[in-house]
BALUMVO-822082 format. One record per residue (C-alpha): residue number from 1; x, y, z; chain; residue in one letter. Coordinates in steps of 0.25 Angstrom, whole numbers, plus 5000, padded with zeros to 4 digits. Layout:
pt pos:NUM | xx:X | yy:Y | zz:Z | unit:A | code:A $
...
END
This chain:
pt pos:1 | xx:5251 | yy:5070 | zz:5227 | unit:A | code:X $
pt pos:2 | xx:5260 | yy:5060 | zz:5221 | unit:A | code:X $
pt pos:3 | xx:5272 | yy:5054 | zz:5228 | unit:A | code:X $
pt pos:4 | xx:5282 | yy:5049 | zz:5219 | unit:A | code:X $
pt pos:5 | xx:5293 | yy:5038 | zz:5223 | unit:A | code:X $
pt pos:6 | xx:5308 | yy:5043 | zz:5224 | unit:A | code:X $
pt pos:7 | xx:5318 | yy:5033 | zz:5221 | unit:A | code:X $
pt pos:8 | xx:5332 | yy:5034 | zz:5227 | unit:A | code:X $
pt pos:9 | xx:5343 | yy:5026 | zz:5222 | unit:A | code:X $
pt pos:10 | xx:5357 | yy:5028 | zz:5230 | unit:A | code:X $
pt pos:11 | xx:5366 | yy:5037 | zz:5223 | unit:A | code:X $
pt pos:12 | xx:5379 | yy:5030 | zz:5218 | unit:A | code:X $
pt pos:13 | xx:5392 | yy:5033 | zz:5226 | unit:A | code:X $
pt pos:14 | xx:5399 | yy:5043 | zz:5221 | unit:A | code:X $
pt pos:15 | xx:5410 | yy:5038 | zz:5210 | unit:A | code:X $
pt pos:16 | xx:5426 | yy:5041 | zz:5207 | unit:A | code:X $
pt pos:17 | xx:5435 | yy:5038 | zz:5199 | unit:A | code:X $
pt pos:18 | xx:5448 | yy:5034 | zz:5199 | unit:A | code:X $
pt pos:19 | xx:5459 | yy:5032 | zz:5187 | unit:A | code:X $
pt pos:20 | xx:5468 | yy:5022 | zz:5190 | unit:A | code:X $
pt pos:21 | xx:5482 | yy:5020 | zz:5183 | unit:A | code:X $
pt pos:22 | xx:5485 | yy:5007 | zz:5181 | unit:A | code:X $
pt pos:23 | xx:5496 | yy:4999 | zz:5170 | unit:A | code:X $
pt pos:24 | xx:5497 | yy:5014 | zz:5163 | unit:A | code:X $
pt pos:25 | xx:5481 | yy:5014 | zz:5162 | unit:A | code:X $
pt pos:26 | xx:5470 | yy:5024 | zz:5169 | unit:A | code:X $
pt pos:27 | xx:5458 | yy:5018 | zz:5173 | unit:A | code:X $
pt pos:28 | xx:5447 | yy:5025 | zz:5177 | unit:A | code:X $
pt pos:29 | xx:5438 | yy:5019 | zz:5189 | unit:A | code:X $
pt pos:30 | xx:5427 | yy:5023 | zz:5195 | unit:A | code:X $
pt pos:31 | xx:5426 | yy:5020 | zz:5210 | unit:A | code:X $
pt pos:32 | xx:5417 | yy:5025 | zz:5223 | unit:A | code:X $
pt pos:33 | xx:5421 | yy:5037 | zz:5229 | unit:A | code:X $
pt pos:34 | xx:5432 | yy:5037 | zz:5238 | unit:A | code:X $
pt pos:35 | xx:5436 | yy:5024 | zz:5232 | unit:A | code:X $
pt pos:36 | xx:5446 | yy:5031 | zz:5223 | unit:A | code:X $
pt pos:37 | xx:5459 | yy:5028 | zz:5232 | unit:A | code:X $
pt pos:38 | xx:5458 | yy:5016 | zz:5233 | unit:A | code:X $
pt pos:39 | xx:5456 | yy:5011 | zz:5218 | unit:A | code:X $
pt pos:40 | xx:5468 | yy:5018 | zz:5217 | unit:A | code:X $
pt pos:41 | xx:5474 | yy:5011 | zz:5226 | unit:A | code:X $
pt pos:42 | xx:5469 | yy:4998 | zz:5218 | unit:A | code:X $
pt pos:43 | xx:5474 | yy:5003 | zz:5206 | unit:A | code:X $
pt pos:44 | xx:5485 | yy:5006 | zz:5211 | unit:A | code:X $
pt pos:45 | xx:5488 | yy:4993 | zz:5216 | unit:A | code:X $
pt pos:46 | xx:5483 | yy:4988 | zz:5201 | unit:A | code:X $
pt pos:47 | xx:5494 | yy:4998 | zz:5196 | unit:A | code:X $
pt pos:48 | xx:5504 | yy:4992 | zz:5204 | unit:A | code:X $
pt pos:49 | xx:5502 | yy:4978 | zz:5203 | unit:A | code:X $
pt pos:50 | xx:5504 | yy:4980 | zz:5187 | unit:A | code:X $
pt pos:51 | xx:5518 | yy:4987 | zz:5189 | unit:A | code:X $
pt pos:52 | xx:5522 | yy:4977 | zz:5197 | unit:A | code:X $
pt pos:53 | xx:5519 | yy:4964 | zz:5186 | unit:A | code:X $
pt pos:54 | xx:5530 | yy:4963 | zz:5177 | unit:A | code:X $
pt pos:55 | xx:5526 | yy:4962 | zz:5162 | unit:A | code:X $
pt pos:56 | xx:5512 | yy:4970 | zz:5165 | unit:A | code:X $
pt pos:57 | xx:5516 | yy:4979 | zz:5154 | unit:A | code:X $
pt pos:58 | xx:5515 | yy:4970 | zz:5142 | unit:A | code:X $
pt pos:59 | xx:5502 | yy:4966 | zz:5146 | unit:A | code:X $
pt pos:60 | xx:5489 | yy:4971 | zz:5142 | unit:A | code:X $
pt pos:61 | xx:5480 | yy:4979 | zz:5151 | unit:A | code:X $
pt pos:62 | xx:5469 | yy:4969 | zz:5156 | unit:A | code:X $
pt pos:63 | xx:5480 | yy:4959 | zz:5158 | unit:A | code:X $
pt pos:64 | xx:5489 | yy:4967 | zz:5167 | unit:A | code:X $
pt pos:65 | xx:5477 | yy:4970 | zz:5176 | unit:A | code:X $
pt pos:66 | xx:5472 | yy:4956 | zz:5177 | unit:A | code:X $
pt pos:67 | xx:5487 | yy:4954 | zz:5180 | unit:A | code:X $
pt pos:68 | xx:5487 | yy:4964 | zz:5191 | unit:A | code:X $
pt pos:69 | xx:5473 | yy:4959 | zz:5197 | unit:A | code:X $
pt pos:70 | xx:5478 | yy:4945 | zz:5196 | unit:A | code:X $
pt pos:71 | xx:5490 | yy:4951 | zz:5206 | unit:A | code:X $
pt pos:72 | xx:5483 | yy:4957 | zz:5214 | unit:A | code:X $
pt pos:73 | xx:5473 | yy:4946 | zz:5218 | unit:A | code:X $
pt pos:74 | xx:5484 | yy:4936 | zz:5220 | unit:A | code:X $
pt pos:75 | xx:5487 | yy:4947 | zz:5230 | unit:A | code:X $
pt pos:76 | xx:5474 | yy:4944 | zz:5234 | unit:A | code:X $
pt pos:77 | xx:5473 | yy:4931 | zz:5236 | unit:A | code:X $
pt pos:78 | xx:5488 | yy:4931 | zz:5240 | unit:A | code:X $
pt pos:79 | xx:5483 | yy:4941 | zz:5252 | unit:A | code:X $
pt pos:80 | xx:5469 | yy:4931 | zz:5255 | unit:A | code:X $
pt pos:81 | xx:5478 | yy:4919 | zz:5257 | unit:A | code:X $
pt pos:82 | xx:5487 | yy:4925 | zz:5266 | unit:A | code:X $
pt pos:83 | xx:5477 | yy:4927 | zz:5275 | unit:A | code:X $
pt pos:84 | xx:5481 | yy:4943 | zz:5276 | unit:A | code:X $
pt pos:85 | xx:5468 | yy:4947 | zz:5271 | unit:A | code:X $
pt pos:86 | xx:5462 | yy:4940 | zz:5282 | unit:A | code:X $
pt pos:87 | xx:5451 | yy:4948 | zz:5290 | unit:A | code:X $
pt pos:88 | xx:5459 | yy:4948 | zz:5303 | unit:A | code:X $
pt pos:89 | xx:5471 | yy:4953 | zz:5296 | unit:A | code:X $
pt pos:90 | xx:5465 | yy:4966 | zz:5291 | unit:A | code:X $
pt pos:91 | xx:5451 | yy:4970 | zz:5287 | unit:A | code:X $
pt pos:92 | xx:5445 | yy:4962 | zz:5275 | unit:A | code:X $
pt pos:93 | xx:5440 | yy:4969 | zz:5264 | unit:A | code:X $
pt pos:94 | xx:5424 | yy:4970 | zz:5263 | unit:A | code:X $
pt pos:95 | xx:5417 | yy:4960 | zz:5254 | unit:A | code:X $
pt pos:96 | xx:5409 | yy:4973 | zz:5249 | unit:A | code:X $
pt pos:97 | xx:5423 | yy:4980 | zz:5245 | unit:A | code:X $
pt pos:98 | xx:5428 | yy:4966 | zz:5239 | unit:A | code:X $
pt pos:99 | xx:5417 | yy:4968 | zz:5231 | unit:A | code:X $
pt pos:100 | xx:5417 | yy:4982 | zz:5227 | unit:A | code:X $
pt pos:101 | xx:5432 | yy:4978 | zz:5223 | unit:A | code:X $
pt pos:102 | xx:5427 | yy:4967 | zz:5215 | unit:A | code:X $
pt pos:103 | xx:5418 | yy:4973 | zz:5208 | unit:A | code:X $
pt pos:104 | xx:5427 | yy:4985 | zz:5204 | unit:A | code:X $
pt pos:105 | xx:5438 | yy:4974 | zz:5198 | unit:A | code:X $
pt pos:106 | xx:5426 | yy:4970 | zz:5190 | unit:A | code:X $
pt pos:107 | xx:5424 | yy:4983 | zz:5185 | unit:A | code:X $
pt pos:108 | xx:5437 | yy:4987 | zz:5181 | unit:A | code:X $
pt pos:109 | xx:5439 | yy:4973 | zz:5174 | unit:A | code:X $
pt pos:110 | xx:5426 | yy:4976 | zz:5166 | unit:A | code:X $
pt pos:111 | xx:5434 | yy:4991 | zz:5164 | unit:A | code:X $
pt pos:112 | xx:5447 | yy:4983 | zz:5160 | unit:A | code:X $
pt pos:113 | xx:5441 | yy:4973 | zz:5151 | unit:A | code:X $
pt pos:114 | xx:5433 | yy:4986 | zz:5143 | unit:A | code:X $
pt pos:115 | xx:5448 | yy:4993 | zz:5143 | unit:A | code:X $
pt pos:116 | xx:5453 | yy:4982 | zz:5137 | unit:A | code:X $
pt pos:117 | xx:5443 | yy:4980 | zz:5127 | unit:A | code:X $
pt pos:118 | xx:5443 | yy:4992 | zz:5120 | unit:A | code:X $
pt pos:119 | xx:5460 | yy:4993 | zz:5119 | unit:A | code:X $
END
């Protein structure tokens, strides 16, 4: 009789996707399951930012986002020396979800640069 070894490996989380509608683009995004609302959300905060910067139409695609991104984290950072992001004032974000997020801007950065390349 012979015994063979079994090797499990942890099956990936189940993916979704999400198409996000930003500056007159669709972009498609794959995220975690159950995480489709709020990328939306984020996207939708993304949108908003650009409709709100004058003279964001003229401006070619990876520079209006860099734009937006820019805004966003001088909200950020606005927010951070303010102290209302302060752990007593509300709960702080997990450094594992910080880095979910980080990793994700990455990815959609590698996605815009590839975009913009082949325009």
């Amino acid at each position: 009789m012979t015994s063979a070894a079994v090797s499990s490996t942890p099956a990936d989380p189940p993916a979704a996707n999400v198409t996000l509608a930003i500056a007159g683009r669709h972009y498609a995004i794959a995220c975690a399951e159950g995480e489709q609302g709020r990328i939306e959300r984020l996207g939708a905060l993304i949108a908003e930012k650009i409709a709100s910067t004058p003279g964001a139409a003229g401006q070619g695609e990876a520079r209006v986002l860099l734009f937006a991104a820019l805004l966003l984290a001088d909200e950020l950072l606005e927010l951070r020396a303010s102290g209302r992001d302060h752990p007593a004032q509300g709960p702080a974000w997990p450094p594992a979800r910080l880095a979910a997020i980080a990793e994700r801007l990455e990815i959609l950065a590698d996605q815009l640069e590839q975009a913009t390349a082949k325009a």
